[in-house]
C-alpha positions in Angstrom: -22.6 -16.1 5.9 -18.9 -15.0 5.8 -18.1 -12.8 2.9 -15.2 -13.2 0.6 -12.7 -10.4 2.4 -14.1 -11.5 6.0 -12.7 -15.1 5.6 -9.6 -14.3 3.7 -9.1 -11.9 7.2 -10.2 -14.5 9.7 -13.2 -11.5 10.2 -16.1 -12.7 11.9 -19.2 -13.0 10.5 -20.8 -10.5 12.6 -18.5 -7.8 11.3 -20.4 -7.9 8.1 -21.4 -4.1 8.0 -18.1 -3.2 8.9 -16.4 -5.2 5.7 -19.1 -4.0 2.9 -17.8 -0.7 4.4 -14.4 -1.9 4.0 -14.8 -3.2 0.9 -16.1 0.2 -0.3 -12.7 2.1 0.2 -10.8 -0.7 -1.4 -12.8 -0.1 -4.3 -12.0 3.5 -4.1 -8.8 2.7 -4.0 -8.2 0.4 -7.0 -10.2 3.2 -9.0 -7.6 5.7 -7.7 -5.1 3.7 -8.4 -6.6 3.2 -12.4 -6.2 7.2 -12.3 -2.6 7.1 -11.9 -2.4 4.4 -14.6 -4.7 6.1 -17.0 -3.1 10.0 -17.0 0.6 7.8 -17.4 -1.0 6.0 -20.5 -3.2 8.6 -22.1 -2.3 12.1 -20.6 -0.2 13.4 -23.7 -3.1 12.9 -26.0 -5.3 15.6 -24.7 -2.2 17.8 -23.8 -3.6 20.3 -26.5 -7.1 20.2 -24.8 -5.8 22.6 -21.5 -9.1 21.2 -19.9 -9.1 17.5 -20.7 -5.4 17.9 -19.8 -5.9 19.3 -16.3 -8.7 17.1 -15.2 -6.6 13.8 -16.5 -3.2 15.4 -14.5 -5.6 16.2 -11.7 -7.1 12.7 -11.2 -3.3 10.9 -12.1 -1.8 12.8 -9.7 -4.5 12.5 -6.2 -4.5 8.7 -7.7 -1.6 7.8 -5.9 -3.7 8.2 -2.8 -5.2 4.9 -3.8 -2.0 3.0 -2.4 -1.8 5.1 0.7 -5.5 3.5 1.3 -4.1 0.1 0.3 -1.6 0.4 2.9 -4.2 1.7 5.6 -6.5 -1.4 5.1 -3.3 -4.0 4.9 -2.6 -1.9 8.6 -5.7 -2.4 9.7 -7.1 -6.1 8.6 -3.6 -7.7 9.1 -3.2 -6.2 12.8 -6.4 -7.0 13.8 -6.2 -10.7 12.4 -3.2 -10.6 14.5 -4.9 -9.4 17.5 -8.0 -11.9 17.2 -5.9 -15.3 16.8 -2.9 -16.2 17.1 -1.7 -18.1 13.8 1.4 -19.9 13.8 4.0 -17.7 11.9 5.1 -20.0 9.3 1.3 -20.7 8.4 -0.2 -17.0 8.6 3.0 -15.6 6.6 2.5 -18.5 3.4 -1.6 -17.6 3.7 -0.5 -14.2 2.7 2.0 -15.3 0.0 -1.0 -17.6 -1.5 -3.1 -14.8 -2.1 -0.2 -12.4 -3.2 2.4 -14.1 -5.2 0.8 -16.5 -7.9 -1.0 -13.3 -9.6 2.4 -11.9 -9.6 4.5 -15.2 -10.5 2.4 -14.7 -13.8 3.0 -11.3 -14.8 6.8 -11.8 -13.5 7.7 -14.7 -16.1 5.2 -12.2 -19.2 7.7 -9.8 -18.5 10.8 -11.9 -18.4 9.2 -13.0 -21.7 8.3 -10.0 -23.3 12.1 -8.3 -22.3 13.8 -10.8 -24.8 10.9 -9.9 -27.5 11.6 -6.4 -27.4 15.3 -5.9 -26.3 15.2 -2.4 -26.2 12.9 -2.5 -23.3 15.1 -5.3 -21.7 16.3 -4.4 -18.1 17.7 -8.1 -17.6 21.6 -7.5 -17.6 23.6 -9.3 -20.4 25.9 -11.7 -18.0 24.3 -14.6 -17.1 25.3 -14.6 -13.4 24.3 -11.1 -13.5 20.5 -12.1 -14.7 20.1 -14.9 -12.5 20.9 -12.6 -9.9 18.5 -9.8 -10.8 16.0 -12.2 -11.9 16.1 -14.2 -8.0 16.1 -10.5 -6.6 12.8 -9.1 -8.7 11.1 -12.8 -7.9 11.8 -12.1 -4.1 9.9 -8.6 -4.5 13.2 -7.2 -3.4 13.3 -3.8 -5.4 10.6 -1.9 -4.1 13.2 -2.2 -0.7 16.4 -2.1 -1.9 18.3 0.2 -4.4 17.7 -2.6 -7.3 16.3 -1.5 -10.5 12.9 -3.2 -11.0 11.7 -5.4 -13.8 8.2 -4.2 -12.9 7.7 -0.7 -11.9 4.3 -0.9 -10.5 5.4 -4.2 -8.1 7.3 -1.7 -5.6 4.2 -2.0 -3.3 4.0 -5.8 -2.8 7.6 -5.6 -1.5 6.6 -3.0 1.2 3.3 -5.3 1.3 5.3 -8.5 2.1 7.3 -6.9 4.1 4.8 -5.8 6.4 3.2 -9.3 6.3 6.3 -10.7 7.6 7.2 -8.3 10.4 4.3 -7.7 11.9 3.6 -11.1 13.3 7.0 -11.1 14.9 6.2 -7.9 16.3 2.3 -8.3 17.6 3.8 -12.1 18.8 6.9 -11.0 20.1 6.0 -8.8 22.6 2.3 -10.1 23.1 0.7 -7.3 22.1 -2.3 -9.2 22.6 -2.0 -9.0 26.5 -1.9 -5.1 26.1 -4.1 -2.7 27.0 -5.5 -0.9 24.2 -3.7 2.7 25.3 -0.2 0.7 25.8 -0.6 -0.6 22.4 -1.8 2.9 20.8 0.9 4.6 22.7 3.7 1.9 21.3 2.7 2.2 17.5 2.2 6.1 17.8 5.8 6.7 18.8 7.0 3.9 16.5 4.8 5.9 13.4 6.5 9.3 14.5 10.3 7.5 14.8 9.6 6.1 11.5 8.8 9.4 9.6 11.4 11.1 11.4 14.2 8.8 10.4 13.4 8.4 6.7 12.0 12.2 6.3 14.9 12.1 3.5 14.2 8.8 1.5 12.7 8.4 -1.5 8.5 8.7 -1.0 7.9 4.8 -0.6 9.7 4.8 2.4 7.6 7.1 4.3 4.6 5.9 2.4 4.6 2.9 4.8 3.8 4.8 8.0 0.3 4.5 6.1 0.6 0.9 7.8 0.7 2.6 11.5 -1.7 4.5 10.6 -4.4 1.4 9.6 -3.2 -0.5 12.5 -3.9 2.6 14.7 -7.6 3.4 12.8 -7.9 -0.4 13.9 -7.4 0.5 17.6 -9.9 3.4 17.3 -12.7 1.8 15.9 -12.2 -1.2 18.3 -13.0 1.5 21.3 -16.5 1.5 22.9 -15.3 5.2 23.7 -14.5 6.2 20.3 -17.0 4.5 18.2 -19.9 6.0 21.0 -19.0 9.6 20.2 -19.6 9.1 16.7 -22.5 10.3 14.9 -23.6 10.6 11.2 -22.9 14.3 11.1 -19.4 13.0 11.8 -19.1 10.5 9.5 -20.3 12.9 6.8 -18.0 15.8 7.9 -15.1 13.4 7.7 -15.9 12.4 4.1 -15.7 16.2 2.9 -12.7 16.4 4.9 -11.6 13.5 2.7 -12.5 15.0 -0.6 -11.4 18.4 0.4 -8.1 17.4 1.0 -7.5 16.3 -3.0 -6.9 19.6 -4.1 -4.0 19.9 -1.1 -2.4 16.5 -2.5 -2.2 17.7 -5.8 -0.7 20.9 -4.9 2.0 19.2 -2.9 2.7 16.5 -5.4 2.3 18.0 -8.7 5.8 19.6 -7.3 7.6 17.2 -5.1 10.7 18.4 -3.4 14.4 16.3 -4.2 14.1 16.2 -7.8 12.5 14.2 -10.2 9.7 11.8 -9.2 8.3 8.8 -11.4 5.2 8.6 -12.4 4.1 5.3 -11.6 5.6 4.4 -8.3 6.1 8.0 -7.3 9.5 7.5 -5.9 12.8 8.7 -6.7 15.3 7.0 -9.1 17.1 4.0 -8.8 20.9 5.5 -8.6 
């Protein structure tokens, strides 16, 4: 029997092991994620316990791993969907709006809601033309992407989610990546990855955030070699989950005191100007 996550992914049902696995790190993720959340909502009430107050920071901070993870698994279900069966485009890219945009349809019209209950939260300009504008550009999860201010801070990752969705077809179809030797393919995404960082090493954090997608879609190609999966062992697996949890400490050093200025809190990105 197919699980839930295996038939939204086209997975088959001999993968099983593989996607309770899965399934594992996304819920590692979603509880990283509720870090970030929490220390944003509740950090300044134990700011006088020094303690309490490093150990919420701490966790808020690391907890912005949880989309990096987000982004790895989108990389790596997505692209190998892709590589299984081909889907036309126009069906596989409204499969991925179904699951995505009715959750968000409903919080999108709460807030438009909410901002004419308490106007001195409202974002929505003033103008008419001006709102229907912004309005049509928050419902098309453009913000996240573009300079635009958003109506819902913590939406910035289903844009870069979306996006992916949409261009990765066209790129796996495209140039039939499907016909490609494993190495050609590994090779392609690996210097793509390494472009990527290099030409937007000095945007805003999001931006380079989504060569967490190259790096699922190249954890994908790994795991689908005979050659790599036979050289693993247990011993491996375990030393890569301390490498895991050893590296916290690291991502709180280096983002407890981000370079460029100041960072927010919930998306960690810079500023719309």
């Amino acid at each position: 029997m197919r699980s839930r996550l295996a038939g939204l992914f086209d997975l088959p049902a001999s993968s099983g092991a593989r996607m309770h696995a899965l399934e594992g790190i996304r819920g590692l993720a979603i509880v990283l994620v509720f870090f970030v959340h929490y220390h944003s909502l509740f950090g300044r009430y134990v700011e006088s316990a020094p303690a309490s107050h490093f150990v919420s920071q701490f966790l808020g901070v690391i907890g912005h791993c949880g989309v990096d993870l987000f982004f790895v698994l989108s990389g790596f279900l997505i692209y190998g969907a892709l590589l299984r069966r081909q889907v036309p485009y126009a069906e596989f890219l409204g499969r991925r709006i179904e699951r995505l945009y009715p959750t968000f349809a409903v919080v999108f019209v709460l807030y438009v809601g909410l901002s004419f209950l308490f106007p001195d939260q409202n974002k929505i300009p003033g103008r008419p033309l001006a709102a229907i504008v912004y309005l049509l550009q928050n419902a098309a999860l453009l913000p996240g992407i573009l300079n635009i201010a958003p109506l819902i801070t913590v939406t910035w990752s289903l844009s870069y989610e979306l996006g992916f969705y949409a261009v990765l077809p066209l790129v796996v179809y495209g140039l039939s990546l499907r016909r490609w030797p494993s190495s050609a393919r590994v090779a392609l995404f690996t210097a793509a990855g390494a472009a990527y960082v290099v030409a937007f090493a000095g945007y805003p954090a999001p931006y380079l955030r989504c060569a967490m997608f190259v790096a699922g879609i190249l954890v994908y190609e790994a795991v689908s070699s005979f050659r790599f999966v036979s050289r693993l062992s247990a011993a491996t697996e375990r030393f890569v989950i301390g490498l895991f949890l050893a590296t916290f400490p690291i991502v709180y050093l280096v983002l407890r005191h981000p370079a460029g200025g100041s960072i927010d809190v919930i998306s960690w990105s810079m500023p719309v100007e």
